[in-house]
C-alpha positions in Angstrom: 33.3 31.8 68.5 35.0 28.9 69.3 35.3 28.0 73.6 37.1 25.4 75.5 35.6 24.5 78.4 37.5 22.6 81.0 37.7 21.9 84.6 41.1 22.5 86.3 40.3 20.9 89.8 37.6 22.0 91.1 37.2 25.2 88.8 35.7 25.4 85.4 37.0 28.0 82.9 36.2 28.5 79.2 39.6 29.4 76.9 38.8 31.9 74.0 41.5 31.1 71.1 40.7 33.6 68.6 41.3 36.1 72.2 44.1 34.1 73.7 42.4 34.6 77.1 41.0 31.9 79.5 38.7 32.6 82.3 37.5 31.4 84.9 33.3 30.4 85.3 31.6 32.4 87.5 27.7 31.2 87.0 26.2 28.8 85.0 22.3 29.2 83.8 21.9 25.5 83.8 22.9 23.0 86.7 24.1 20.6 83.6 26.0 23.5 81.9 24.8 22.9 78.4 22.2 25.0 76.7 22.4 27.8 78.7 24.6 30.5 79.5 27.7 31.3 81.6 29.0 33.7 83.0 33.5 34.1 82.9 35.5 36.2 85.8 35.2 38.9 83.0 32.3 39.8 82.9 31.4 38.0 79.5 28.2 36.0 79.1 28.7 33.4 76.3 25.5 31.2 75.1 26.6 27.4 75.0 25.2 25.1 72.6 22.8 22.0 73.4 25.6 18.9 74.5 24.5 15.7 76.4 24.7 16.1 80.1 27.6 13.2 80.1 29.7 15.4 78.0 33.4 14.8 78.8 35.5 17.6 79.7 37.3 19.4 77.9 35.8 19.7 75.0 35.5 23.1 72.2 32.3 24.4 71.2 30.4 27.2 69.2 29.6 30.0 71.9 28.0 33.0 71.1 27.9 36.4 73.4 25.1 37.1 75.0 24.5 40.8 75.4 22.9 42.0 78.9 
């Protein structure tokens, strides 16, 4: 599915369109964010893809949902 992720401040949140819903981040699996999981207010884990650390913010990506 396709995620925005973007920082609002000091608080990262990911915006679902196909859901209308944005969330706030919770967790991230990775210190860089990218290749990893995260985890939204929710209680979704989404799988991000592989991005260069420098990636700019925001920016839409393929997430999948990571079942617990």
């Amino acid at each position: 599915m396709k995620v925005t992720i973007c920082i609002n401040g000091d608080v990262l949140s990911a915006y679902i369109p196909k859901k209308d819903l944005e969330e706030p981040i919770i967790s991230v699996e990775n210190e860089y964010l990218w290749s990893g999981s995260i985890l939204l207010r929710n209680g979704w884990r989404l799988a991000l893809p592989h991005l260069p650390q420098d990636t700019r913010l925001p920016v839409t990506v393929e997430a999948s949902i990571r079942r617990h």
